[in-house]
C-alpha positions as CSV (number, residue, x, y, z in Angstrom):
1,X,17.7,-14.2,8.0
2,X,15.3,-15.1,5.3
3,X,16.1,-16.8,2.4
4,X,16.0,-14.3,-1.7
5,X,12.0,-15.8,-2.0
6,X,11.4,-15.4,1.6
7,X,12.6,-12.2,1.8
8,X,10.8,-11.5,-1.8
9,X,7.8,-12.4,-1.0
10,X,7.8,-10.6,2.5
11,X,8.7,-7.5,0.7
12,X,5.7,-7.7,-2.0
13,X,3.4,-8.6,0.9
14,X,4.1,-4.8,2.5
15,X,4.2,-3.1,-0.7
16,X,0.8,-4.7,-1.2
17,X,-0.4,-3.9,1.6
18,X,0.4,-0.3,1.9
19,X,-1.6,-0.3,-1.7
20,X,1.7,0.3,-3.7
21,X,2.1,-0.9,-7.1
22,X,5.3,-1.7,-8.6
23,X,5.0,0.8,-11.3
24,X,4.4,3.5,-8.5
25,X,7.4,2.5,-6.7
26,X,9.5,2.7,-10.0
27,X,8.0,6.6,-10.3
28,X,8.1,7.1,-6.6
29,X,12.0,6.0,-6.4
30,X,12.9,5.8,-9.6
31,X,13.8,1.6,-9.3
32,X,13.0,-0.6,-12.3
33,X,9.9,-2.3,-12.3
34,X,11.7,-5.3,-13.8
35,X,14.5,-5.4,-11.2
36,X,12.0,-5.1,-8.4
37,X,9.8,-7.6,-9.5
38,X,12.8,-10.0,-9.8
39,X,13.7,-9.4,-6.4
40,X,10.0,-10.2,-4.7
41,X,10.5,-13.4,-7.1
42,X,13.0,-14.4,-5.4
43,X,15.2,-14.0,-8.1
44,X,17.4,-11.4,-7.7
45,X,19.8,-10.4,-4.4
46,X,18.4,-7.1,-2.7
47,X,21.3,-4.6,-1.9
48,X,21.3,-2.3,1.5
49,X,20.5,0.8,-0.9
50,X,17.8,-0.3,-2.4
51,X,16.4,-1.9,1.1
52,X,16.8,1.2,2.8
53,X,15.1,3.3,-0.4
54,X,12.1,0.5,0.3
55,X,12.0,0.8,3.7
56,X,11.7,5.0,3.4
57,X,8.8,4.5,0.9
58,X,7.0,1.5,2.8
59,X,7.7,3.4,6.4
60,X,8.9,0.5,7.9
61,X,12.2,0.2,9.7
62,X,15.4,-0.1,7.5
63,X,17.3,-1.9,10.2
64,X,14.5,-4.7,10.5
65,X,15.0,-5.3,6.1
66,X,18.4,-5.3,7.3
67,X,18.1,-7.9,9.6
68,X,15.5,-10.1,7.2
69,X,18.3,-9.7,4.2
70,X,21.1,-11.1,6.6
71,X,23.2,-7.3,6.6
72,X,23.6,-8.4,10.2
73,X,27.0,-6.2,10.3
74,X,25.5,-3.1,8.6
75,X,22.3,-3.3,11.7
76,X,25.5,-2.8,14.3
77,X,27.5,0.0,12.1
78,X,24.1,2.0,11.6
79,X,23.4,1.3,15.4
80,X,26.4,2.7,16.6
81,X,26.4,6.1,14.0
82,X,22.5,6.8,14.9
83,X,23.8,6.5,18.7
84,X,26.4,8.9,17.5
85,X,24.5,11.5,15.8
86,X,22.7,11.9,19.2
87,X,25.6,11.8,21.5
88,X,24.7,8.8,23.1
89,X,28.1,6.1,23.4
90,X,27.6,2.9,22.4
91,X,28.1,0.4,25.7
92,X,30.3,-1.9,23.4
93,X,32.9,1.5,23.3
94,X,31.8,2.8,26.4
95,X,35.4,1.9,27.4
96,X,37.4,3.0,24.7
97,X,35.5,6.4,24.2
98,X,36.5,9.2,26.1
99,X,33.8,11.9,27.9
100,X,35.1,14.8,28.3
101,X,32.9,15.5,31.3
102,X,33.9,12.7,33.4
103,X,37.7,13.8,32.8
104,X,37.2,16.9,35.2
105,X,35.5,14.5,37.5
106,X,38.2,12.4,38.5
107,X,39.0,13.6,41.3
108,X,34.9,13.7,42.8
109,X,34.9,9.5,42.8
């Protein structure tokens, strides 16, 4: 986890580097200049919402601003309802979650 500077400064250093100004991002996504430029100050708390509206206009990975801001629990939550949204079962539930084609298997092990 990084600390508010850290993670400020981290987040300035992509949006430099993908040759983004901060008045673009406040047209692009419609975020304050002020309030962005606060936050790569280090002086201002970034939110999930607005990490996630960064990471969609940087393409870079949500979960790894996630992980850099300390949302430790969110990185889990959105891990398990990506796995989800493609049918996958997360191994932590693997015991709790039923699959409904192992139930007419029963028998077969």
């Amino acid at each position: 986890m990084l600390s508010e500077k850290e993670l400020g400064k981290y987040l300035a250093e992509i949006r430099k580097r993908k040759g983004i100004s901060l008045r673009e991002v406040n047209k692009l996504k419609d975020i304050s200049y002020s309030h962005l430029s606060m936050i790569e100050h280090g002086k201002r708390n970034v939110t999930p919402a607005l990490l996630r509206n960064l990471a969609d206009l940087y393409k870079v990975d949500y979960l790894d601003l996630y992980e850099k801001a300390g949302y430790i629990d969110l990185i889990e939550n959105e891990q398990k309802d990506i796995l989800r949204k493609i049918g996958a079962v997360p191994l932590s539930d693997i015991d709790t979650t039923p699959i409904p084609i192992l139930r007419n298997c029963q028998g077969w092990i």
